[in-house]
PDB file with one MODEL, atoms N, CA, C and O in Angstrom:
MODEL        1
ATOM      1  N   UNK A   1     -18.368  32.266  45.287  1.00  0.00           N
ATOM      2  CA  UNK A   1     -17.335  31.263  45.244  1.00  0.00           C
ATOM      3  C   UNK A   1     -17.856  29.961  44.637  1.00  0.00           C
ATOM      4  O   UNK A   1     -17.093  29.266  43.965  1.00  0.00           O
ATOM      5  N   UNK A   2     -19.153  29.596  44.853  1.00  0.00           N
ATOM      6  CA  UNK A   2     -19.726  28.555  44.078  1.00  0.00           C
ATOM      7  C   UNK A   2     -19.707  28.392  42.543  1.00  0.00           C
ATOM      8  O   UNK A   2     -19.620  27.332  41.923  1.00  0.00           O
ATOM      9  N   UNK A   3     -19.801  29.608  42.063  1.00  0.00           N
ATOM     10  CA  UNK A   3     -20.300  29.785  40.157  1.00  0.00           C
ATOM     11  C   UNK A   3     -18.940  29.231  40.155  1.00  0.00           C
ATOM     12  O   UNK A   3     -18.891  28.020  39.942  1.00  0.00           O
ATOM     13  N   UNK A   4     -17.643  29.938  40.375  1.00  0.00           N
ATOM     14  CA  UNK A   4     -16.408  29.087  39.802  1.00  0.00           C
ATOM     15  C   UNK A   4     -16.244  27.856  39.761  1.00  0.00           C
ATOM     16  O   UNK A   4     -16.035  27.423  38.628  1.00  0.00           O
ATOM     17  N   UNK A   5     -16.263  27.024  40.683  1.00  0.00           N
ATOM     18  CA  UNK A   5     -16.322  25.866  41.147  1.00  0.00           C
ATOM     19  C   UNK A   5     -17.001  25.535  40.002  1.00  0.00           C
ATOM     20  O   UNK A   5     -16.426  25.186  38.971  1.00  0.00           O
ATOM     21  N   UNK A   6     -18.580  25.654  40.161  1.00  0.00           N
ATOM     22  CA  UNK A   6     -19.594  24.681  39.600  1.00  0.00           C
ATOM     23  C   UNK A   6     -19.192  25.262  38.189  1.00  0.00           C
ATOM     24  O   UNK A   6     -19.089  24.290  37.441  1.00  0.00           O
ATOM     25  N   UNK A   7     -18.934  26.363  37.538  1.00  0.00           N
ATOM     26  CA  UNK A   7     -18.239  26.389  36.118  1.00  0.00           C
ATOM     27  C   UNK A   7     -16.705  25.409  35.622  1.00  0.00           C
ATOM     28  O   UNK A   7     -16.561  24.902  34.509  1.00  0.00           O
ATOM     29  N   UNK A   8     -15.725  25.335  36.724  1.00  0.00           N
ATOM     30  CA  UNK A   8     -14.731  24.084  36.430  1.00  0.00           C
ATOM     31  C   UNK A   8     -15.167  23.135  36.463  1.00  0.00           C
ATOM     32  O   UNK A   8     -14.452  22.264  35.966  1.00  0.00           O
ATOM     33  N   UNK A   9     -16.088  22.814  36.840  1.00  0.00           N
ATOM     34  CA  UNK A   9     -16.652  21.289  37.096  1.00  0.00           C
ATOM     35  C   UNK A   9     -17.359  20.721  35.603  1.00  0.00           C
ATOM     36  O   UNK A   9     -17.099  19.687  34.986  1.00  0.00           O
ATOM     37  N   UNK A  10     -18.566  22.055  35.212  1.00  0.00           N
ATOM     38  CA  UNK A  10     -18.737  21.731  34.013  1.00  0.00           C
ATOM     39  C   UNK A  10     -17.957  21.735  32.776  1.00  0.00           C
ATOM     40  O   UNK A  10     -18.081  20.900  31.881  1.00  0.00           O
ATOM     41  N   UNK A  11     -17.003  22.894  32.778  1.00  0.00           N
ATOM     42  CA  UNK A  11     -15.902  22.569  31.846  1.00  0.00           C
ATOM     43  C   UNK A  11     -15.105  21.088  31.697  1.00  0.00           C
ATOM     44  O   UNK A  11     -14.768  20.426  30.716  1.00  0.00           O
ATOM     45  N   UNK A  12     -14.976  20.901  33.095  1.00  0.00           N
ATOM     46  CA  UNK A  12     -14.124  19.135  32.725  1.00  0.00           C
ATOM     47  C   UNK A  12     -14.522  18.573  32.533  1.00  0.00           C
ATOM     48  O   UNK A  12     -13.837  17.778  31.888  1.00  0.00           O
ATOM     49  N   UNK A  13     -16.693  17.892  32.807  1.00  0.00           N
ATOM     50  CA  UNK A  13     -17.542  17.349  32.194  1.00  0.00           C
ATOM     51  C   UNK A  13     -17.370  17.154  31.036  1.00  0.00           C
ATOM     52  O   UNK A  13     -17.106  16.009  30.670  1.00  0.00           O
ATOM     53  N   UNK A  14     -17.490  18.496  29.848  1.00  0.00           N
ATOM     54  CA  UNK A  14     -17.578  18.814  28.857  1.00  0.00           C
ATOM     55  C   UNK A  14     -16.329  18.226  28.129  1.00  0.00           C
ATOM     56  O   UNK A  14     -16.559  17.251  27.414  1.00  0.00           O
ATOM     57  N   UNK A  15     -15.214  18.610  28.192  1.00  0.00           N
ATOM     58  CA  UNK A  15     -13.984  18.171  27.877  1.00  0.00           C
ATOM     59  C   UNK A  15     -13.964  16.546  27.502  1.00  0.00           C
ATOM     60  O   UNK A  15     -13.630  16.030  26.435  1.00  0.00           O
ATOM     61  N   UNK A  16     -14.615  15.659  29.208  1.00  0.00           N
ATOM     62  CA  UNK A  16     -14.827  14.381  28.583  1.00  0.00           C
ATOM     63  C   UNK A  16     -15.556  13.985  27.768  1.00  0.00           C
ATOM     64  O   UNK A  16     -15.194  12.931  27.244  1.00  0.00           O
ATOM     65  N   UNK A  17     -17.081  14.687  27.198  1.00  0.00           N
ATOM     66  CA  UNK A  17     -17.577  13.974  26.478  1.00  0.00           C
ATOM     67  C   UNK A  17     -17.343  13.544  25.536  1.00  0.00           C
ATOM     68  O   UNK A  17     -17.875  12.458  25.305  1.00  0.00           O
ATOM     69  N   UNK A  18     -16.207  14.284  24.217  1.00  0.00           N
ATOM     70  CA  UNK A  18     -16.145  13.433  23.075  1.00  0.00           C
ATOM     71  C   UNK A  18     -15.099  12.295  22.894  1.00  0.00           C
ATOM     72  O   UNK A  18     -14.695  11.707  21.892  1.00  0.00           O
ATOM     73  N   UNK A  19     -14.756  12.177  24.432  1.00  0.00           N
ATOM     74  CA  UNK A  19     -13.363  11.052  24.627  1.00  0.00           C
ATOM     75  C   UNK A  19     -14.318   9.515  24.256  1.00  0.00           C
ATOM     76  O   UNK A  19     -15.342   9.160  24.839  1.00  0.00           O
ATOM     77  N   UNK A  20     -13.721   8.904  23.296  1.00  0.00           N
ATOM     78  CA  UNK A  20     -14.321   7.705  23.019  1.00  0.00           C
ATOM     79  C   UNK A  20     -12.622   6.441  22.632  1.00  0.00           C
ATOM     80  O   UNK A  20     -11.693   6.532  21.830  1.00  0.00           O
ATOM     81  N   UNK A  21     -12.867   5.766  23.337  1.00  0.00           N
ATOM     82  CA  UNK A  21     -12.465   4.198  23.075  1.00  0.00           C
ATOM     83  C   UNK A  21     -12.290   3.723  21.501  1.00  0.00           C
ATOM     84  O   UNK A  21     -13.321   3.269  21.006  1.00  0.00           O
ATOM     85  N   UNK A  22     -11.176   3.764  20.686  1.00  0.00           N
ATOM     86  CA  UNK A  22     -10.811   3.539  19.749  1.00  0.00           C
ATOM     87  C   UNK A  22     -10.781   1.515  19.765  1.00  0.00           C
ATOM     88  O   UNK A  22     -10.184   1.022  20.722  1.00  0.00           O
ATOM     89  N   UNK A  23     -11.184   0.888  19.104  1.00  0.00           N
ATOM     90  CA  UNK A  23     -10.887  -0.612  18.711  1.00  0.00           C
ATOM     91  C   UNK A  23      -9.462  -0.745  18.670  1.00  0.00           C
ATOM     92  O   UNK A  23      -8.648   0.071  18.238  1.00  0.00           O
ATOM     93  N   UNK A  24      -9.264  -1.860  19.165  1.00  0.00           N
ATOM     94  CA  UNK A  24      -7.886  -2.579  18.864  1.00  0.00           C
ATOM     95  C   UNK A  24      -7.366  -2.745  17.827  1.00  0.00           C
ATOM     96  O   UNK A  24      -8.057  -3.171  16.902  1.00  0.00           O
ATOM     97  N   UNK A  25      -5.971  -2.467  17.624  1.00  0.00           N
ATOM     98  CA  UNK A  25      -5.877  -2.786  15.746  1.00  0.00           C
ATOM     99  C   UNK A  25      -5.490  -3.837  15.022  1.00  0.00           C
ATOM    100  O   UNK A  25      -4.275  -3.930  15.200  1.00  0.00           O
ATOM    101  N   UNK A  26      -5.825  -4.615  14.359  1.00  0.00           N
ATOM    102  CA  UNK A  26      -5.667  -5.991  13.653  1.00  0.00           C
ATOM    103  C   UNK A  26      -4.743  -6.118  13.133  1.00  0.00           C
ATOM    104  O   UNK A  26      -4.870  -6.453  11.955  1.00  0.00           O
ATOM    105  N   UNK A  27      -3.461  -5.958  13.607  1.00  0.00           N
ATOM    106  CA  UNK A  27      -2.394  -6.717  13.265  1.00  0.00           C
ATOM    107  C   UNK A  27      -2.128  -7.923  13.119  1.00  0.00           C
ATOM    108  O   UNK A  27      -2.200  -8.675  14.091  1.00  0.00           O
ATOM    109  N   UNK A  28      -1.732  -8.420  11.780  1.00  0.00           N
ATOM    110  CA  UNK A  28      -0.822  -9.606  11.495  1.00  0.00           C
ATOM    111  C   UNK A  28      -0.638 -10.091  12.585  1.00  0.00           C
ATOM    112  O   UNK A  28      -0.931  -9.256  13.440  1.00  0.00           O
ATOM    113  N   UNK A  29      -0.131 -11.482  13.230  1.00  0.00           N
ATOM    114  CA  UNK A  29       0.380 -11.717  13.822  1.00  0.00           C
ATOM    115  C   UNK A  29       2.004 -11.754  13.486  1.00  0.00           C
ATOM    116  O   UNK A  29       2.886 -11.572  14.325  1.00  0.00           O
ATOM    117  N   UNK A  30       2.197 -12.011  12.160  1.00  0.00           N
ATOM    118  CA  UNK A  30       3.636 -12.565  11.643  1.00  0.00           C
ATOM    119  C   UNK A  30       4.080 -11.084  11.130  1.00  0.00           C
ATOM    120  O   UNK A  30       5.259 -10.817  10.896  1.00  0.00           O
ATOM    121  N   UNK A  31       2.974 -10.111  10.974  1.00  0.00           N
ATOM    122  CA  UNK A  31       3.456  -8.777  10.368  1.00  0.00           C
ATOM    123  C   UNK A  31       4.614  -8.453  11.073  1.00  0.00           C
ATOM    124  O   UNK A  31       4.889  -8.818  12.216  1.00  0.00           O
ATOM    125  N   UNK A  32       5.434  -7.584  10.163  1.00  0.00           N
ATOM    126  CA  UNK A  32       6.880  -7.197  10.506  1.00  0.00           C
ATOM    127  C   UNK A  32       6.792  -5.540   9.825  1.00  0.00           C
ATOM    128  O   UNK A  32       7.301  -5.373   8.717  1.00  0.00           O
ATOM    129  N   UNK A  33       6.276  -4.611  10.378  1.00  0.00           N
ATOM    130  CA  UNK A  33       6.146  -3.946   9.434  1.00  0.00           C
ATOM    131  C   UNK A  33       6.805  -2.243  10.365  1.00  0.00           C
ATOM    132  O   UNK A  33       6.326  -1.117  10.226  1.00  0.00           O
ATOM    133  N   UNK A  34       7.558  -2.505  10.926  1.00  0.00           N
ATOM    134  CA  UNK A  34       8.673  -1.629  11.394  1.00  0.00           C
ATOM    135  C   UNK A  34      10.144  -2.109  11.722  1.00  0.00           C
ATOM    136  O   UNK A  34      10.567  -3.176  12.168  1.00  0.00           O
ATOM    137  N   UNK A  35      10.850  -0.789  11.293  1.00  0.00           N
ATOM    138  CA  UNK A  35      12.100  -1.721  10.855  1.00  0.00           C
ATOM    139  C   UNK A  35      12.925  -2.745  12.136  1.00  0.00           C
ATOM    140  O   UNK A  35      13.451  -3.850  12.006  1.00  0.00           O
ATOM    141  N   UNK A  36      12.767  -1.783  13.496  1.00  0.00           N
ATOM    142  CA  UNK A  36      12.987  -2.371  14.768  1.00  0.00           C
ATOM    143  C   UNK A  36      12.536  -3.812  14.512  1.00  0.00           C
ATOM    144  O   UNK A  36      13.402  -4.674  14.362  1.00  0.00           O
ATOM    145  N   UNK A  37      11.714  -4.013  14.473  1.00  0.00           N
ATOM    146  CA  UNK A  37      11.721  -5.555  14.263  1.00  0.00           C
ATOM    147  C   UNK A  37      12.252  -6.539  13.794  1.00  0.00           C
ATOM    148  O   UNK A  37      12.834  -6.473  12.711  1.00  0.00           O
ATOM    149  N   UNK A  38      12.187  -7.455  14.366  1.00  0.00           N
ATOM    150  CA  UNK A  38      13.724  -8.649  13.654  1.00  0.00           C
ATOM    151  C   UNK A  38      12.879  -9.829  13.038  1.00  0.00           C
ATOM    152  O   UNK A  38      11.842 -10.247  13.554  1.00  0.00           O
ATOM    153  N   UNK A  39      13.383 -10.271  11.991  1.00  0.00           N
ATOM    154  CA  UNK A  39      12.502 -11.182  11.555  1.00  0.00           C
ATOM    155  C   UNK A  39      12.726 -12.712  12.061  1.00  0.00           C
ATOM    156  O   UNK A  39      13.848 -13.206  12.182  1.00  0.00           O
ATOM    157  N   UNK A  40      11.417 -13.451  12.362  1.00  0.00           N
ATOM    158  CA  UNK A  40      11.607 -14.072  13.533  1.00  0.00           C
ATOM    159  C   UNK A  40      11.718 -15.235  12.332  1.00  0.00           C
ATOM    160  O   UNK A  40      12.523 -16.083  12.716  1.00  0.00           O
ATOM    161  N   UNK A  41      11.419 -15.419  11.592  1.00  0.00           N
ATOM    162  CA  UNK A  41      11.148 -16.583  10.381  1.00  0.00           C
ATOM    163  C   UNK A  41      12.500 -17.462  10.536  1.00  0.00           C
ATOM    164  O   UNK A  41      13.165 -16.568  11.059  1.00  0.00           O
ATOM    165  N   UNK A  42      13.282 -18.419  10.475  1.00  0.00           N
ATOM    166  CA  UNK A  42      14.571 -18.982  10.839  1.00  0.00           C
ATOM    167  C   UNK A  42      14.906 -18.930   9.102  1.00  0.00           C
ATOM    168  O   UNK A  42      16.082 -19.013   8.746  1.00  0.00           O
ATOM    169  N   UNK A  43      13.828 -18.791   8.091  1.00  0.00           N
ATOM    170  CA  UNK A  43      15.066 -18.787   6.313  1.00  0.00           C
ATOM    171  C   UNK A  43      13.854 -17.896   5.889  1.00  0.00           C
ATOM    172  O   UNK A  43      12.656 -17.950   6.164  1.00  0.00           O
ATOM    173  N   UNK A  44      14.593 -17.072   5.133  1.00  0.00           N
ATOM    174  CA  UNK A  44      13.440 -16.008   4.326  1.00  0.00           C
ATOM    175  C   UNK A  44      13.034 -16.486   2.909  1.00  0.00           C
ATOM    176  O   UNK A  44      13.697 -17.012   2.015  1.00  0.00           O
ATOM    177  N   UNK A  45      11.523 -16.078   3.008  1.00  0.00           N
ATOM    178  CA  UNK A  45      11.385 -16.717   1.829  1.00  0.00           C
ATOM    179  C   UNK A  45      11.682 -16.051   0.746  1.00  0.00           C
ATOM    180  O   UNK A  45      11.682 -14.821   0.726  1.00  0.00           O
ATOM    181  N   UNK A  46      12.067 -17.037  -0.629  1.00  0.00           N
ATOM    182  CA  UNK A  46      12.672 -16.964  -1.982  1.00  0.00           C
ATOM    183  C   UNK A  46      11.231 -16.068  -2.981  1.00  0.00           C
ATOM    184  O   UNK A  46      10.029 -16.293  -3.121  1.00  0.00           O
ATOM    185  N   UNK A  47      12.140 -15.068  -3.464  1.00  0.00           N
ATOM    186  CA  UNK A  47      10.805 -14.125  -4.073  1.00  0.00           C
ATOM    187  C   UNK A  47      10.977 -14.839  -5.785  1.00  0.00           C
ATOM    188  O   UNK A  47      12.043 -14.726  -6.390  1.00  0.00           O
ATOM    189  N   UNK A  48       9.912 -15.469  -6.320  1.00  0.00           N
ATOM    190  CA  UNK A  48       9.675 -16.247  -7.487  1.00  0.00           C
ATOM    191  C   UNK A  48       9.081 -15.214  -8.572  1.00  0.00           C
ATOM    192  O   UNK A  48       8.708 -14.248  -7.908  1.00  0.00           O
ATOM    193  N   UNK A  49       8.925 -15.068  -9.394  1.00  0.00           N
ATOM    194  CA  UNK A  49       8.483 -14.514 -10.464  1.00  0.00           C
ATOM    195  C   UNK A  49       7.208 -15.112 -10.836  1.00  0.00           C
ATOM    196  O   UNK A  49       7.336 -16.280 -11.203  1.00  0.00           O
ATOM    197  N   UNK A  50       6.197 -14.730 -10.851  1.00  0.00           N
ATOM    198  CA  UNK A  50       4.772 -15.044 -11.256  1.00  0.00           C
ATOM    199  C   UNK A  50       4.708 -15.476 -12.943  1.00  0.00           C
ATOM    200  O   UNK A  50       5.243 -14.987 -13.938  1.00  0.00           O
ATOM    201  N   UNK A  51       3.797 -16.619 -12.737  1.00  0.00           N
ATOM    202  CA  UNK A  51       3.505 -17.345 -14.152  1.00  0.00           C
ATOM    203  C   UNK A  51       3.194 -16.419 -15.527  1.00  0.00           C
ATOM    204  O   UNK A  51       2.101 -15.899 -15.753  1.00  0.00           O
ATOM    205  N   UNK A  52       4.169 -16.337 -16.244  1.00  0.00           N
ATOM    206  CA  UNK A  52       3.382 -15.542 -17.542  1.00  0.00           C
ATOM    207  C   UNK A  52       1.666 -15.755 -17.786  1.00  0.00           C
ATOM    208  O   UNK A  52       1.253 -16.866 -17.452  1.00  0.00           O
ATOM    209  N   UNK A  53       0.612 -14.756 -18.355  1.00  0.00           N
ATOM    210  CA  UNK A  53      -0.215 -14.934 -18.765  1.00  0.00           C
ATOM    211  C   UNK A  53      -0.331 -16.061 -19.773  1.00  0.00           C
ATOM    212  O   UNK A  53       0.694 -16.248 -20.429  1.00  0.00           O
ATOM    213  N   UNK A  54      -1.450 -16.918 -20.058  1.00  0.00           N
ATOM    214  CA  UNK A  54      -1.572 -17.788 -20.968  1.00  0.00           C
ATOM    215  C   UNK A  54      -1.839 -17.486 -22.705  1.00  0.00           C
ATOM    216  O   UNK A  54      -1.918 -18.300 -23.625  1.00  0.00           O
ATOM    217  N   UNK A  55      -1.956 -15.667 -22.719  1.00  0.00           N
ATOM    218  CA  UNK A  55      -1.654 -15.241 -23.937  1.00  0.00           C
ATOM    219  C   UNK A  55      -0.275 -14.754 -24.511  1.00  0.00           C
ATOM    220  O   UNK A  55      -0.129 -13.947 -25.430  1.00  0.00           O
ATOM    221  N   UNK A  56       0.612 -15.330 -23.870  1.00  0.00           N
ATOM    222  CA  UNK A  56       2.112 -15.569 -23.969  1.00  0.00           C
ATOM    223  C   UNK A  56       2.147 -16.620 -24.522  1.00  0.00           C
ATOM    224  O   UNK A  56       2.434 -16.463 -25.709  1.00  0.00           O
ATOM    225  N   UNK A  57       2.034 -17.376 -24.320  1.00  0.00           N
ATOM    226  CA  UNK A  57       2.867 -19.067 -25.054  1.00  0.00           C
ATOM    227  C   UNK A  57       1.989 -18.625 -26.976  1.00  0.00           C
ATOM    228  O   UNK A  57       2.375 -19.129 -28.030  1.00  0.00           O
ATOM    229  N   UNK A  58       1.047 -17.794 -26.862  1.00  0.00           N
ATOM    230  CA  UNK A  58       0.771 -18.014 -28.565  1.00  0.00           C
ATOM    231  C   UNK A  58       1.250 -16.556 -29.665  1.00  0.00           C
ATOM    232  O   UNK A  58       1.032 -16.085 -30.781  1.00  0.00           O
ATOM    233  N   UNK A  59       2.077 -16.303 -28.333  1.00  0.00           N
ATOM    234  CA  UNK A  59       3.232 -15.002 -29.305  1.00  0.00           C
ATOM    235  C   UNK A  59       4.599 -15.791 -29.880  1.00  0.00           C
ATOM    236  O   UNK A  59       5.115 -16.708 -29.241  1.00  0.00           O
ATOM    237  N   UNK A  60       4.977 -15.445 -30.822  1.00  0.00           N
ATOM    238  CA  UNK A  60       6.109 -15.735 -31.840  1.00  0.00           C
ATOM    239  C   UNK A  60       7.019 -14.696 -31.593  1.00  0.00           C
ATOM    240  O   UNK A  60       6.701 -13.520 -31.416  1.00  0.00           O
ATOM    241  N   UNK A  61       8.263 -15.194 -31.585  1.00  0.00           N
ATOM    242  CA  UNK A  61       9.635 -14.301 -31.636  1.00  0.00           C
ATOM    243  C   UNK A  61       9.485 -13.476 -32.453  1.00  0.00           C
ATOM    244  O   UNK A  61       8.606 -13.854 -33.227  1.00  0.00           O
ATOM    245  N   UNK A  62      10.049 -12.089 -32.840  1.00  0.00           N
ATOM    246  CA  UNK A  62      10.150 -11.370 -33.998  1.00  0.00           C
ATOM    247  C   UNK A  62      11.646 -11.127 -33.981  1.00  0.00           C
ATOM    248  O   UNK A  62      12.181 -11.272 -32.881  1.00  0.00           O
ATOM    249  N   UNK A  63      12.379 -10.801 -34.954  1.00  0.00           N
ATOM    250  CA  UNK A  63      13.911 -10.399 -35.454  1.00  0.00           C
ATOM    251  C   UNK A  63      13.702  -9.329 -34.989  1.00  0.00           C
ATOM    252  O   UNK A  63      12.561  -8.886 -34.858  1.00  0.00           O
ATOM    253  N   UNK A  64      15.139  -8.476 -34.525  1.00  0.00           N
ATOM    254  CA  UNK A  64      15.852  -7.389 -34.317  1.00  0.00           C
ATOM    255  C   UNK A  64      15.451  -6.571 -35.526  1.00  0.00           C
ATOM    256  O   UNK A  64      14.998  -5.428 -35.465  1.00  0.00           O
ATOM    257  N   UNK A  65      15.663  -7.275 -36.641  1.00  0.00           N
ATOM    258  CA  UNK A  65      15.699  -6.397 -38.054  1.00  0.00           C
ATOM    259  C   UNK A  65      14.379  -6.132 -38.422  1.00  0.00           C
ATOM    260  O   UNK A  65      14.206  -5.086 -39.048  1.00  0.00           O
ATOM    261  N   UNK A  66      13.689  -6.628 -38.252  1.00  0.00           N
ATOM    262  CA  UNK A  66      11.771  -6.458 -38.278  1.00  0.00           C
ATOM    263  C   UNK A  66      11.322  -5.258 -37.477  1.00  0.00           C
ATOM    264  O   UNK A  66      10.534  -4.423 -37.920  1.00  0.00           O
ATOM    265  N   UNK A  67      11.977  -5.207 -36.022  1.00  0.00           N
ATOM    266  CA  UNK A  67      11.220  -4.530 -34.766  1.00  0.00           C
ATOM    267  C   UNK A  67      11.807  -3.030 -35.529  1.00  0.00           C
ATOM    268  O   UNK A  67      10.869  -2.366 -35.968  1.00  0.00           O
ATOM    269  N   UNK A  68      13.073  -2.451 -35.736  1.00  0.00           N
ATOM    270  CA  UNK A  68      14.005  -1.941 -36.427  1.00  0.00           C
ATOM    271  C   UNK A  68      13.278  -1.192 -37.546  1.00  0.00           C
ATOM    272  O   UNK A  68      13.034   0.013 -37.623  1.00  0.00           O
ATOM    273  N   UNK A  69      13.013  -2.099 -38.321  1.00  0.00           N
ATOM    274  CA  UNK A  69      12.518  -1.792 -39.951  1.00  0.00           C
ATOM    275  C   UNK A  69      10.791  -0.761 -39.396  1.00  0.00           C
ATOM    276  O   UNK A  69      10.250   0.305 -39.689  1.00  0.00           O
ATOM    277  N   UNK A  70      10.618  -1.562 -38.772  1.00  0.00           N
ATOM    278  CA  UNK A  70       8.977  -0.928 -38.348  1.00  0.00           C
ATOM    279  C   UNK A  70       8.940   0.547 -38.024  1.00  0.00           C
ATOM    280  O   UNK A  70       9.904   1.073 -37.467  1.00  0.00           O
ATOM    281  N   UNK A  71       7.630   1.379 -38.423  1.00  0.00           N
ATOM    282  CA  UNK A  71       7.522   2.796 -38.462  1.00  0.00           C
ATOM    283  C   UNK A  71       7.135   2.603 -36.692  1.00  0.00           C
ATOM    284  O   UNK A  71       6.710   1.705 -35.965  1.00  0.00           O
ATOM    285  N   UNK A  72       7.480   3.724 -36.583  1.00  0.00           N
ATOM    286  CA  UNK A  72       7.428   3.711 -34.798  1.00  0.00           C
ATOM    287  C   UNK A  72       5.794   4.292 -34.249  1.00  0.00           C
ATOM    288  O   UNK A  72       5.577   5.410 -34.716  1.00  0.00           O
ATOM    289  N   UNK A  73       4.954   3.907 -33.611  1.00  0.00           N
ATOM    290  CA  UNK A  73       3.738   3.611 -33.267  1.00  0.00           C
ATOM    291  C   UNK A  73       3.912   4.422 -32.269  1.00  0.00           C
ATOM    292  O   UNK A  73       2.734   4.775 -32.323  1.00  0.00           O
ATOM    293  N   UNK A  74       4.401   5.154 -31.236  1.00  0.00           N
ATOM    294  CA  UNK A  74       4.415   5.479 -30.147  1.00  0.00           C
ATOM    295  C   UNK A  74       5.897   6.550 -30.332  1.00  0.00           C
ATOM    296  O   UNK A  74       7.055   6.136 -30.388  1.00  0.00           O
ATOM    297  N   UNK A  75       5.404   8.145 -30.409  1.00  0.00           N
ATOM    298  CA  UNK A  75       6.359   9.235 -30.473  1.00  0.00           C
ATOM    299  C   UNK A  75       6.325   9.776 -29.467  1.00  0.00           C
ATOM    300  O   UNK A  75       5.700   9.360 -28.491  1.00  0.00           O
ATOM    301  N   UNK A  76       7.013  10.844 -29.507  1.00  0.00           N
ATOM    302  CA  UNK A  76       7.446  12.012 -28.384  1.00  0.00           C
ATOM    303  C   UNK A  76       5.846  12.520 -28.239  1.00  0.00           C
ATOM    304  O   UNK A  76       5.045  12.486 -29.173  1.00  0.00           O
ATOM    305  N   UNK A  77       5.629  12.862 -27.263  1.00  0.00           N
ATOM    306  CA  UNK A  77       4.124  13.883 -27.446  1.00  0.00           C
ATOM    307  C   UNK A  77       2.899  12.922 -27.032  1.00  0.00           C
ATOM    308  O   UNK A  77       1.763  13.225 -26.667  1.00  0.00           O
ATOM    309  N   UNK A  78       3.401  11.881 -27.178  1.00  0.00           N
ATOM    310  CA  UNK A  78       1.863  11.089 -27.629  1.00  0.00           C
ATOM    311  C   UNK A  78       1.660  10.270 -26.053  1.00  0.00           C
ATOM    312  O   UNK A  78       2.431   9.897 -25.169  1.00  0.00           O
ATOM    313  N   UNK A  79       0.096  10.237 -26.288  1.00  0.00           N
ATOM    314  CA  UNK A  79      -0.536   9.800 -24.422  1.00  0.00           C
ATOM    315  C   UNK A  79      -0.783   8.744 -24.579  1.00  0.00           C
ATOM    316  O   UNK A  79      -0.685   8.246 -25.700  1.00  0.00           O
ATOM    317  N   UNK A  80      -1.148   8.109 -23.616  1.00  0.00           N
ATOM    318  CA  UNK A  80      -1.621   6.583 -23.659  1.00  0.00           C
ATOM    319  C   UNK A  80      -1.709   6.113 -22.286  1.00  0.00           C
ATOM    320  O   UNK A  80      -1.008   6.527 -21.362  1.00  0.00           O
ATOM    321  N   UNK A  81      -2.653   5.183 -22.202  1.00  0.00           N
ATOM    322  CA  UNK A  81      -2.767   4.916 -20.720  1.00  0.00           C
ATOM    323  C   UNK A  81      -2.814   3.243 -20.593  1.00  0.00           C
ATOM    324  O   UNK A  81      -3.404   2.438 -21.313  1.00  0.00           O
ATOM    325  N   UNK A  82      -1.894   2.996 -19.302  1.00  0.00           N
ATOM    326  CA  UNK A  82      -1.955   1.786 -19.410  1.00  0.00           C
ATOM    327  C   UNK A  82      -3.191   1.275 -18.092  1.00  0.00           C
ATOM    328  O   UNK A  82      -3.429   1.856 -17.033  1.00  0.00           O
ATOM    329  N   UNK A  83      -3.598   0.437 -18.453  1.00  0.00           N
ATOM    330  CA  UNK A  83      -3.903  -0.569 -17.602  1.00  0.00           C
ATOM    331  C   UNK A  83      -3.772  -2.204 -17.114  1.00  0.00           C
ATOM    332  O   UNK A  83      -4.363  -2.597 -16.108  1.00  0.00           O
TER     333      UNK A  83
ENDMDL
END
């Protein structure tokens, strides 16, 4: 009657050992990131459009009839990768 015993005993030992304590998780404080949640902010903020690059202001307009006239650089088939 003992081996059983002292075999459940080590089985539930065993069972606990790989139980370990996970860290707390670093949530935002202001995060809102399930929908249940109500947003506590009293005015939402206005989504702005980010500053063009500064190799913008030294591009020139081109005509409709130019872009048009031009042999096409980029066909059916063809790869390219952006970054």
């Amino acid at each position: 009657m003992m081996f059983p015993k002292m075999t459940s005993l080590m089985f539930a030992a065993l069972a606990l050992v790989g139980c370990a304590a996970m860290p707390a998780p670093r949530n935002l404080a202001d995060a809102q990131y399930q929908p249940s949640q109500a947003i506590e902010a009293p005015e939402a903020k206005a989504c702005v459009d980010p500053a063009p690059p500064p190799v913008v202001a030294s591009l020139q307009p081109m005509s409709l009839a130019v872009v048009n006239a031009a042999q096409d650089v980029i066909a059916a088939g063809d790869r390219f990768k952006l970054m």
